[in-house]
Structures are given as structure tokens and as C-alpha cells.
C-alpha positions as CSV (number, residue, x, y, z in Angstrom):
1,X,6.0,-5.8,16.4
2,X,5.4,-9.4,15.1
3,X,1.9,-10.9,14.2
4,X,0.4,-14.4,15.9
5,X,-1.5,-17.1,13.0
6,X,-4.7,-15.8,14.7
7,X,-3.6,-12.1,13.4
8,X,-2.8,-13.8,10.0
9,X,-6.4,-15.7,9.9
10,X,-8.2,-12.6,11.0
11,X,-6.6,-10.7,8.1
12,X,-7.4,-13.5,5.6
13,X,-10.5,-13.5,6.6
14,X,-10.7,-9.7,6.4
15,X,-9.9,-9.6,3.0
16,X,-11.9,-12.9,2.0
17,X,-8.7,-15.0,1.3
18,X,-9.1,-18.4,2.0
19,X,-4.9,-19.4,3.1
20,X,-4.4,-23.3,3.7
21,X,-2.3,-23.8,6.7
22,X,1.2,-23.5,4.9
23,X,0.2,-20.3,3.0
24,X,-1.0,-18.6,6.4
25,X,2.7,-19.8,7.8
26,X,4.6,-18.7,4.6
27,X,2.6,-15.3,5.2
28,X,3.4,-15.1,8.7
29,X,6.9,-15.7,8.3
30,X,7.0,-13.2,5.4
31,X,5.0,-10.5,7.1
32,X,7.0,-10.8,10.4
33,X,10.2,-10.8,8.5
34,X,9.4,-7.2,6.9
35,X,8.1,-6.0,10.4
36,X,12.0,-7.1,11.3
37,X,13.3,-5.3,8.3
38,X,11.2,-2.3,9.5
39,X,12.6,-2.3,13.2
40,X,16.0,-2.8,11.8
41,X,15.9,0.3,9.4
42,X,14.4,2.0,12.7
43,X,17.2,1.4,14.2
44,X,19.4,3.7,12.4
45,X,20.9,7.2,13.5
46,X,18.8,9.4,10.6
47,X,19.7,12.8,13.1
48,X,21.6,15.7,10.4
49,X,20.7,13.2,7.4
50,X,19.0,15.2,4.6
51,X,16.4,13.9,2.6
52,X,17.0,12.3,-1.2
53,X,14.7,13.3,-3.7
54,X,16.3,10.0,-5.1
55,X,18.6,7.4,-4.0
56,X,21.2,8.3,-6.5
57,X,21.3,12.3,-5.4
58,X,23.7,11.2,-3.0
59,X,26.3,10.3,-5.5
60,X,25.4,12.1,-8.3
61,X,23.3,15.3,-9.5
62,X,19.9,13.9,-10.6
63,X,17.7,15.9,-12.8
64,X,14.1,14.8,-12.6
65,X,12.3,14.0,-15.8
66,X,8.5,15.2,-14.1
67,X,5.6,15.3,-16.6
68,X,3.5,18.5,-16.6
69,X,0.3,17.7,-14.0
70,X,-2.1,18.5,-16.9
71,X,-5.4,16.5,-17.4
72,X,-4.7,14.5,-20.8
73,X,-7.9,12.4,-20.9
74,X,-11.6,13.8,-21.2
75,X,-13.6,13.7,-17.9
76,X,-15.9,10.6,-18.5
77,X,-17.0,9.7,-15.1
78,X,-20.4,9.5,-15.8
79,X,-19.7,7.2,-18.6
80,X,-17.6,5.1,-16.0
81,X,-20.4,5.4,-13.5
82,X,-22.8,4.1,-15.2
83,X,-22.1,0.4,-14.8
84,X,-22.0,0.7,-10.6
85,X,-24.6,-0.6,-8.6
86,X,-25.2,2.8,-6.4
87,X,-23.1,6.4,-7.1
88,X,-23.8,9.0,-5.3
89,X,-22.3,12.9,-5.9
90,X,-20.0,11.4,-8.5
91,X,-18.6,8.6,-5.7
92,X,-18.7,4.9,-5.8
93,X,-21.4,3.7,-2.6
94,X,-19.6,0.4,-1.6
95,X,-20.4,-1.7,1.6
96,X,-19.0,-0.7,4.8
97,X,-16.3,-3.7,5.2
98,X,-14.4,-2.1,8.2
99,X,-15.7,-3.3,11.6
């Protein structure tokens, strides 16, 4: 997969960037260069491989340090809320920006 300058521009414009014509090919470049990486990395024989919990388990035994999933701050979404233009069943309302 690699992207065109029109994909770039349709992006930018997407997300409201405004890219002069060497950022939108410094993007490009960048973007299609990671699509490479991905297609590279795709490329490898993963078949009997098991999964890392972390990239050092292979070498060594990793213990993971994992905080406690407890709630440690008060539930203040109301305070939080009260600033937004439209909330609805505790949700932001934002404009539909997909097309």
C-alpha cells in the first residue's frame, strides 16, 4: 500500500492541516516509508512464534510491575461537563466530521 499527494491533501484537509508543498512531500515520503516498514514486518514467517508479554521475555524472565485497576480520583464528570457546548447522557455531542 502506498498513498498518492492527493491522498496526503485529502487527509490534511481532513484534519484541517494546512501542509505547504514540501511538508505534504516530507509527509508522503514519511507515511509511505512506515506503510514499507509495515509490508516488510508482514513479510516475516510468525507460524509456531509465541506471543511476548514484552520484548525482553525472550531473553529473560520479566515480572510485570501492573498497578491495581482501582478508581483513584473522584468521579467529577459533571464538573468536567459543564464547560461543553452540548452533553448528552454524560457524553460529549461533537459535530459529525466523518463523511
Amino acid at each position: 500500500m502506498s498513498l498518492t499527494s492527493a491522498d496526503i491533501a485529502r487527509i490534511a484537509s481532513l484534519a484541517r492541516l494546512e501542509l505547504a508543498p514540501d511538508e505534504s512531500e516530507r509527509m508522503l515520503g514519511q507515511i509511505n516509508g512506515f506503510f514499507e516498514l509495515v509490508e516488510r514486518m508482514r513479510a516475516v514467517d510468525t507460524a509456531g512464534v509465541e506471543p511476548l508479554s514484552h520484548p525482553v521475555a525472550a531473553i529473560q524472565d520479566v515480572t510485570l510491575r501492573l498497578a491495581e485497576d482501582v478508581a483513584s480520583e473522584p468521579n467529577r464528570r459533571e464538573l468536567n461537563q459543564r464547560s461543553a457546548p452540548a452533553v448528552e447522557n454524560g457524553l460529549f455531542l461533537v459535530p459529525k466530521v466523518i463523511e
